[in-house]
ZAMI-103161 format. One line per field, with one value per residue (C-alpha): residue number from 1; residue in one letter; y, x, z. Coordinates in steps of 0.5 Angstrom, whole numbers, plus 500, padded with zeros to 3 digits. Example, Ala and Ser with C-alpha at 12.3 -4.5 7.8 and 13.67 -1.06 7.14 Angstrom:
pos = 1;2;
code = A;S;
yy = 491;498;
xx = 525;527;
zz = 516;514;
***
This chain:
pos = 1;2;3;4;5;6;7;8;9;10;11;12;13;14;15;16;17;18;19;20;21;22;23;24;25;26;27;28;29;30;31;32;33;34;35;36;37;38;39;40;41;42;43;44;45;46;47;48;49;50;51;52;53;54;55;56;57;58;59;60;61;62;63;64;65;66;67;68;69;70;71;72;73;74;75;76;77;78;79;80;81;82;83;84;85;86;87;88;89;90;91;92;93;94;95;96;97;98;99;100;101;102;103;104;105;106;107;108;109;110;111;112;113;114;115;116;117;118;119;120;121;122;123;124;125;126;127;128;129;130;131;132;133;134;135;136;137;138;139;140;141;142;143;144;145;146;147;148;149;150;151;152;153;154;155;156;157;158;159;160;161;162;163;164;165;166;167;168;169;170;171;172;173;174;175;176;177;178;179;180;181;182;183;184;185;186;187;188;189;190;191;192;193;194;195;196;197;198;199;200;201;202;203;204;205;206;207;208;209;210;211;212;213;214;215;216;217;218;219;220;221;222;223;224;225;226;227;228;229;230;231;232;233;234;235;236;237;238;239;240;241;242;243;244;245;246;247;248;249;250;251;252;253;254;255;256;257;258;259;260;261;262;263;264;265;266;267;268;269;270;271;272;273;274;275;276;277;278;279;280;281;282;283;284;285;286;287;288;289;290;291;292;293;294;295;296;297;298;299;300;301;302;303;304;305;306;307;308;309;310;311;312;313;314;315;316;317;318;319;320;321;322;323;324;325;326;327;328;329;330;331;332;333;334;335;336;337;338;339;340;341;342;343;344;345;346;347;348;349;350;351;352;353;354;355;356;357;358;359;360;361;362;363;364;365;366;367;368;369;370;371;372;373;374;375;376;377;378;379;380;381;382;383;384;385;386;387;388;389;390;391;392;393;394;395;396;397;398;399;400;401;402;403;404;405;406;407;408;409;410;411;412;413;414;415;416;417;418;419;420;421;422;423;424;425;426;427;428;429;430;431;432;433;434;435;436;437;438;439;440;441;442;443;444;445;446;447;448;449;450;451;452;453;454;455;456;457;458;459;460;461;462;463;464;465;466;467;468;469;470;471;472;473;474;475;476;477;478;479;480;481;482;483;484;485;486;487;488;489;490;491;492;493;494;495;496;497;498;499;500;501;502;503;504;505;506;507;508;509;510;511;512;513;514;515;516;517;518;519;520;521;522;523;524;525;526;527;528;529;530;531;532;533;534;535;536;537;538;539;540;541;542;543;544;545;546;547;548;549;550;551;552;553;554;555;556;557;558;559;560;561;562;563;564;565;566;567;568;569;570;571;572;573;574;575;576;577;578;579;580;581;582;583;584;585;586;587;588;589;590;591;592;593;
code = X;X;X;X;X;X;X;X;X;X;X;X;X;X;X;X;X;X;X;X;X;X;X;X;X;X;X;X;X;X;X;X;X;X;X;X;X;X;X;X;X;X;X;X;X;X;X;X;X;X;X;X;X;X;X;X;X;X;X;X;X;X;X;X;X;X;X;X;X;X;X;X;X;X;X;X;X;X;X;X;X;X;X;X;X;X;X;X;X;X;X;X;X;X;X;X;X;X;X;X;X;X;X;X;X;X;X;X;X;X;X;X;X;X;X;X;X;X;X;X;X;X;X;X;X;X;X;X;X;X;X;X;X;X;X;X;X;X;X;X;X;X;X;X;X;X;X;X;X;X;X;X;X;X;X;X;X;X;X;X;X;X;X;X;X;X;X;X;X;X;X;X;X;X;X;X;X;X;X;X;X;X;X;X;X;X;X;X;X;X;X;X;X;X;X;X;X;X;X;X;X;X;X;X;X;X;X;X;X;X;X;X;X;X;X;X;X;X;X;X;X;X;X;X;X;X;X;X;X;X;X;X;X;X;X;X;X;X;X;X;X;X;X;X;X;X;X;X;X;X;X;X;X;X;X;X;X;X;X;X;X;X;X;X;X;X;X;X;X;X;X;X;X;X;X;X;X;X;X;X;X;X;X;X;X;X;X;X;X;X;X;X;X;X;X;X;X;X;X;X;X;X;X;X;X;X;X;X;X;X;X;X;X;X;X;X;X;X;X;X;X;X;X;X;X;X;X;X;X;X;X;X;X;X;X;X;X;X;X;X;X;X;X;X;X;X;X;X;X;X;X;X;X;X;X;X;X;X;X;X;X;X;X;X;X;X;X;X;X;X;X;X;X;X;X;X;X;X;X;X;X;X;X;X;X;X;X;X;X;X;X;X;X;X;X;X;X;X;X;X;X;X;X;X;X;X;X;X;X;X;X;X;X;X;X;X;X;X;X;X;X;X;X;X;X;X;X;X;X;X;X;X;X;X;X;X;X;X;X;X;X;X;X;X;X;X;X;X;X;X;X;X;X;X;X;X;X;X;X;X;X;X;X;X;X;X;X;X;X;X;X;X;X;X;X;X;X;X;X;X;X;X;X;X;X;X;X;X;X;X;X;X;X;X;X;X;X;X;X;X;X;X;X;X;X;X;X;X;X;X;X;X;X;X;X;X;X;X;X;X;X;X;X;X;X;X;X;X;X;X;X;X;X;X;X;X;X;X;X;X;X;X;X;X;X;X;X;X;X;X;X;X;X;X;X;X;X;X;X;X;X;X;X;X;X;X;X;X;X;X;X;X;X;X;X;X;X;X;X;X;X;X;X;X;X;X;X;X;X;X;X;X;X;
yy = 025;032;034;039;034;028;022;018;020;021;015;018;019;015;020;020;019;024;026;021;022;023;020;023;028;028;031;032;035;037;041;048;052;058;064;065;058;054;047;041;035;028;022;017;013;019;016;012;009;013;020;025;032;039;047;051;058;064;071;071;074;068;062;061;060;056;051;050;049;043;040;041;037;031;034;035;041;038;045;052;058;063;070;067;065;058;051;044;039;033;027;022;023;023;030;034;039;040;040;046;049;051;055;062;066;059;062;055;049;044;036;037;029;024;019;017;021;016;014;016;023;022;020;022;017;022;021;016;020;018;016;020;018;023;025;027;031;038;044;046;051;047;048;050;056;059;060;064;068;065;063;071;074;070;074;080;077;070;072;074;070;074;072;066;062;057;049;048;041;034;035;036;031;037;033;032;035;041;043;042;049;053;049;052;048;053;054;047;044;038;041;034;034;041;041;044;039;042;035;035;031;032;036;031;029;022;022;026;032;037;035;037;042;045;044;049;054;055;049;052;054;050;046;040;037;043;051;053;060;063;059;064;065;060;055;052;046;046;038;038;032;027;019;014;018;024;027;036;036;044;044;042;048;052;050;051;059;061;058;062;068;067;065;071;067;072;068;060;055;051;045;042;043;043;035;032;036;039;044;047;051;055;052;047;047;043;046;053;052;049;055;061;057;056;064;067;063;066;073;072;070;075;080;079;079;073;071;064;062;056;051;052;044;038;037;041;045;052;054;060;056;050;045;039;035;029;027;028;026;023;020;016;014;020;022;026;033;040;046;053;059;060;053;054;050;053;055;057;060;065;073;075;067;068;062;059;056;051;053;046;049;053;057;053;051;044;040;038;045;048;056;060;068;073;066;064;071;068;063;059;052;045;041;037;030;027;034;035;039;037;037;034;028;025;021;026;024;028;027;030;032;035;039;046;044;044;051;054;053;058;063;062;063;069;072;071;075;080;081;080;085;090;088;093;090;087;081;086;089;082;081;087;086;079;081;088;083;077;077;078;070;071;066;060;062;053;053;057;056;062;068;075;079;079;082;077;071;065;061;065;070;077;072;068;069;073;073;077;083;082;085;090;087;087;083;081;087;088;090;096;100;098;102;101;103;097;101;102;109;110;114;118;122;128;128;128;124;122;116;116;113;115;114;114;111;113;118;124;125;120;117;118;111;111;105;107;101;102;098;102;099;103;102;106;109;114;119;119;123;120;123;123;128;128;131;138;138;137;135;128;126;119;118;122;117;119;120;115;109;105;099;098;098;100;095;098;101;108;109;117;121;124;126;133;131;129;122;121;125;124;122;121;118;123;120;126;122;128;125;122;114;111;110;106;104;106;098;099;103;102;106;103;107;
xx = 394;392;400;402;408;409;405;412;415;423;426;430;437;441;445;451;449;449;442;437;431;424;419;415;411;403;398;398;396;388;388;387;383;385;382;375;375;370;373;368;372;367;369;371;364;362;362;359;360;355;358;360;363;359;361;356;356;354;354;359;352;349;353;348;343;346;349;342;340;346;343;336;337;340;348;353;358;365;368;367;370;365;370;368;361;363;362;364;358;358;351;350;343;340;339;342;345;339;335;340;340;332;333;334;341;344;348;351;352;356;359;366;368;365;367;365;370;376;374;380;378;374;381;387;393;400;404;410;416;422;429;434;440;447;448;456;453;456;452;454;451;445;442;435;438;444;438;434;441;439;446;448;442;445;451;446;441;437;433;430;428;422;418;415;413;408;408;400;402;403;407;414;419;421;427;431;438;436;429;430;434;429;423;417;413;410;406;405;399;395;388;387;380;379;380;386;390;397;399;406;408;401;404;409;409;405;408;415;412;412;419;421;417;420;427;426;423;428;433;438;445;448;454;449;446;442;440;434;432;431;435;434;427;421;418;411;408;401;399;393;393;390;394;392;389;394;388;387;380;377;376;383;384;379;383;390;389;385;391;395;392;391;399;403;406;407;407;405;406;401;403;397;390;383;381;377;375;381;377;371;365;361;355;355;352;357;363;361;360;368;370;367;369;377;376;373;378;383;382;382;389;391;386;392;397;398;400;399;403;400;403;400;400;403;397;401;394;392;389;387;383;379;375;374;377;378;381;375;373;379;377;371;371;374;369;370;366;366;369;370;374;369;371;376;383;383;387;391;387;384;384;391;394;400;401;407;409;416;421;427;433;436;429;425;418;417;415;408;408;400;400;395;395;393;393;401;403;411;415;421;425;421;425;424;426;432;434;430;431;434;431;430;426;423;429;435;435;435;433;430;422;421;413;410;410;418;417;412;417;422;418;416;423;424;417;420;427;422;418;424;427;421;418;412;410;403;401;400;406;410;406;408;415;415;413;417;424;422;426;423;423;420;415;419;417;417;410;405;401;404;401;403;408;416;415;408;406;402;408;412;408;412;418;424;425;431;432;438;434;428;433;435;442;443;449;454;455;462;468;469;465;457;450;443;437;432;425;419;419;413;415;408;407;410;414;421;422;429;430;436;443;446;454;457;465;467;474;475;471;467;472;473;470;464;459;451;447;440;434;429;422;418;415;417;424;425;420;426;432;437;441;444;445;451;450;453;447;452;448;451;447;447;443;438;435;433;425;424;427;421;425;422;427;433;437;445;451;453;461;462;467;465;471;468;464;465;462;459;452;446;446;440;438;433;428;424;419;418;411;405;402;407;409;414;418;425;425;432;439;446;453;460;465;
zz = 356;354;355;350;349;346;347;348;353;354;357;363;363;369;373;370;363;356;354;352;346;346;342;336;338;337;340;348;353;412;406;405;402;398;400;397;396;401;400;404;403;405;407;403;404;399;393;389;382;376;380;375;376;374;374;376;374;378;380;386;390;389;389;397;393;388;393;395;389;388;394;392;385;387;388;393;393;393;393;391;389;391;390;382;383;381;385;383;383;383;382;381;380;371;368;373;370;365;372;376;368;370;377;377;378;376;369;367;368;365;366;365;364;360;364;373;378;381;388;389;390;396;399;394;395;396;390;390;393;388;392;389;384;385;378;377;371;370;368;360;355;352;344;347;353;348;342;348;350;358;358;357;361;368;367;369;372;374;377;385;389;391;385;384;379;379;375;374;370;374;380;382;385;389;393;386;387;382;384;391;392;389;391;394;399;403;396;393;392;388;386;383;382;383;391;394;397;401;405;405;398;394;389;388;380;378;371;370;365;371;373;366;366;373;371;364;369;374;376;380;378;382;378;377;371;368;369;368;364;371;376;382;382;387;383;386;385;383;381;377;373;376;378;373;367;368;365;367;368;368;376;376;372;377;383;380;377;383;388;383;385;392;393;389;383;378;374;372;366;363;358;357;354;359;358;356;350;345;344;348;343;347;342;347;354;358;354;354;362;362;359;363;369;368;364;371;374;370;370;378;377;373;378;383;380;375;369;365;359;356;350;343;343;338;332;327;327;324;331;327;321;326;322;326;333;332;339;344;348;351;357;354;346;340;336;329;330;326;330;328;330;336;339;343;346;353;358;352;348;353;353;357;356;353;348;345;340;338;335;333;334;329;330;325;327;330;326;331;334;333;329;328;325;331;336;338;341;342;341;343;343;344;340;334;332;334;339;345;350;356;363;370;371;378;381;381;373;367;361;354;352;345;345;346;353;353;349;354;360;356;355;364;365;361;365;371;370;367;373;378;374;374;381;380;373;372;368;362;362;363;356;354;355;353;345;344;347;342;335;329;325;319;315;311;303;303;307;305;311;315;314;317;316;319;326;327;324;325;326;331;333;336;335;339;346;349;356;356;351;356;361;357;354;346;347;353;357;355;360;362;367;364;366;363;364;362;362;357;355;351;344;341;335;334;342;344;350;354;359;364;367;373;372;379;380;374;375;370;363;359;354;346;345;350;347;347;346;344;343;341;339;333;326;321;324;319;324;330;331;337;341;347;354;358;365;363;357;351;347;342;336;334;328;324;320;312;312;307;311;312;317;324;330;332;335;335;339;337;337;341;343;349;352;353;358;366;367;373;373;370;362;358;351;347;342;337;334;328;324;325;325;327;335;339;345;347;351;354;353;356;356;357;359;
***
């Protein structure tokens, strides 16, 4: 499987049971139509052994002329996505790419299997619908959620329900007692094939990976089993795997982002690499069409609204250094080749993809998990050895996984919190607030192999996720009457700027003991002067740090007697940036009364 998880997978955990442990990980990895996406479904007599898959790139303007051509050449088109110019061809015919790759307007052509397409995708089976086992499991505090501080962060907030996150994996079992309450069919789908299926229970899970996966994300905090980073959040299943193999073919990828984009998901999670190649390189002609098809449809995604986070992968590889691949094709017979840098691991390398790296708990790097300087944007815990992380499984069960696939959906769920906390934040912005939260890991001086400095490295990025800095909190909100104000404040060269709390309900004047709480982002701090503005503009210095004080980021809270001051009104934290070169964030401020 090309699962960004171990080939072994966990053992399911009876309902009533603890955890279980997984394997060693190793290398991974009617219907209707999205919009834009013309999909003609032939009848099951339309297939014949030899038949092979293709991405036909064009210009959206010309994808007419190009399903003429598929036609004219000996194809049939099986579905296409005509708003991103690529088509999903499928032949029989000797030399059929090579063919089209002749006829003007047609930019790429490239077979995306090595193996024949299943019969099975003229007439797709609905996956098994799993009974469902009772659990008298109760909901606790796991490893993996209390070294993200998702435990505190649902004391602020879990999420809201208008924001959907979608699971591109294979399948979700969408009755399980955890999933069902936050589960989005209306939404669901299998893309199987590279064609969108929304029958009722198509997007249902053919292994068990995408039920983990989903459990991470968002199972509900309901007293049962498990909670996941975001538990009142939407969760939709895009199935992209296909039965059998569980294999995730780029027509696949193609259909599930562009689905993405076309149902509103704010975010989606991808815990695998696009099959059969572990690396695609453009040098290739098959290759490079598979990376142009799932890019476009990537940036389509992205274009409405979208953000994939995807899994670094389990080969302990230095994505930043690549040599060679020695797992491809999987779905045919391995051979041993030499890459570079420009080949590429896709979707996860991709622009705007947010790549994630695993953390073993305690925040180690895991031991499988793949790195690279400039390639792993943050990290977060995927588990290691014998401490995996703890999920739902098909069947109302649960039980552990250890990957970057487990890895990814952590970073999802702290996405999601984001952009239910931010309604109007793009997929930029999320990227942006997923890398100023996440806290410094410095490289290990034992290994070598991580280079990059403490605030971003190979190994780990921008660093360890936060849920709860990621909503704005630097620690659990403390009693007494709390405020705060989690948005990004740009801090320029040479420029004073403020962010507001409005105080209401507050009787009399501010206390003697009032608490600012500040989590400002900046290189070089010893440029900034911090106060605080009661509503009266009484003016509170917080601190002015030395010039030479080279250290980055204030993470703090100030003790100050604001007994002078009326609380109720508008109060404002002021940052003076006094010098050049050096920029930054106020990434969120609170007071407590």
């Amino acid at each position: 499987m090309a699962l960004a998880t171990p080939a072994a997978l966990a053992t399911a955990a009876p309902a009533s049971t603890a955890p279980t442990t997984a394997g060693v990980p190793v290398t991974a990895a009617a219907p209707a139509a999205p919009a834009g996406a013309g999909a003609v479904r032939p009848a099951a007599a339309g297939w014949a052994a030899g038949t092979r898959s293709y991405l036909v790139i064009s210009a959206p303007a010309d994808v007419a002329a190009a399903k003429s051509a598929v036609a004219a050449k000996g194809g049939t088109v099986f579905s296409s996505y005509d708003a991103i110019g690529v088509i999903v061809a499928h032949s029989t015919t000797t030399g059929f790419a090579a063919a089209l790759r002749g006829v003007a307007g047609i930019q790429q052509v490239g077979a995306t299997r090595t193996s024949d397409v299943p019969a099975d995708a003229y007439s797709p089976a609905l996956p098994a619908n799993p009974a469902q086992a009772a659990t008298t499991l109760t909901e606790s505090n796991r490893w993996d959620m209390t070294q993200i501080k998702a435990d505190q962060a649902w004391a602020v907030s879990t999420g809201s329900p208008t924001v959907k996150v979608g699971v591109l994996d294979t399948g979700v079992d969408d009755q399980h007692q955890d999933l069902a309450p936050n589960f989005d069919a209306a939404d669901s789908v299998s893309c199987a094939y590279g064609k969108p299926d929304a029958r009722s229970g198509a997007w249902r899970d053919v292994d068990t990976h995408g039920t983990h996966v989903a459990g991470t994300i968002a199972a509900a905090k309901n007293g049962k089993g498990v909670i996941g980073v975001a538990p009142g959040v939407k969760i939709a299943s895009v199935r992209i795997a296909e039965p059998t193999s569980t294999l995730f073919y780029a027509e696949n990828t193609v259909c599930g982002f562009v689905w993405a984009g076309d149902h509103g998901f704010k975010v989606t999670n991808n815990s695998y690499y696009t099959d059969p190649w572990q690396f695609n390189c453009p040098n290739d002609l098959d290759q490079a069409a598979l990376i142009e098809g799932v890019k476009r449809a990537q940036e389509y995604a992205e274009g409405k609204g979208s953000l994939q986070v995807a899994a670094a992968g389990n080969s302990n590889y230095d994505l930043a250094n690549k040599t060679t691949d020695t797992a491809s094709p999987n779905d045919s017979t391995p051979v041993t080749r030499t890459i570079s840098n420009a080949c590429l691991d896709i979707p996860t390398e991709l622009p705007g993809v947010v790549t994630v790296a695993a953390l073993a708990s305690g925040s180690g790097k895991a031991s499988y998990s793949n790195f690279g300087r400039g390639v792993i944007d943050v990290a977060a815990p995927g588990g290691d050895g014998a401490t995996g992380v703890y999920s739902t499984l098909p069947g109302g069960k649960y039980g552990t996984k250890s990957g970057t696939s487990m890895a990814s959906p952590h970073v999802t769920g702290v996405a999601a919190l984001i952009a239910s906390a931010n309604p109007t934040f793009t997929p930029a912005d999320i990227r942006a607030r997923l890398a100023t939260q996440a806290n410094d890991l410095a490289c290990p001086a034992s290994d070598s192999r991580c280079t990059g400095t403490t605030a971003n490295n190979g190994f780990f990025g921008e660093g360890q996720v936060d849920a709860l800095k990621a909503l704005g909190g630097t620690t659990t909100p403390p009693a007494g009457s709390y405020f705060e104000n989690p948005a990004d404040v740009a801090i320029t060269d040479n420029a004073t700027v403020e962010s507001p709390i409005t105080v209401t309900g507050v009787a009399g004047n501010a206390p003697a003991t009032l608490k600012v709480g500040v989590d400002i982002k900046h290189t070089y701090r010893g440029d900034l002067v911090i106060s605080l503005v009661a509503p009266n503009g009484t003016v509170y210095l917080l601190e002015d740090f030395a010039d030479g004080d080279s250290a980055d980021d204030v993470v703090k809270t100030y003790t100050v007697n604001a007994a002078a001051s009326a609380a109720n009104g508008t109060w404002k934290l002021r940052v003076k940036d006094g010098a050049s070169g050096d920029t930054g964030t106020v990434n969120a401020w609170n007071l407590t009364f």
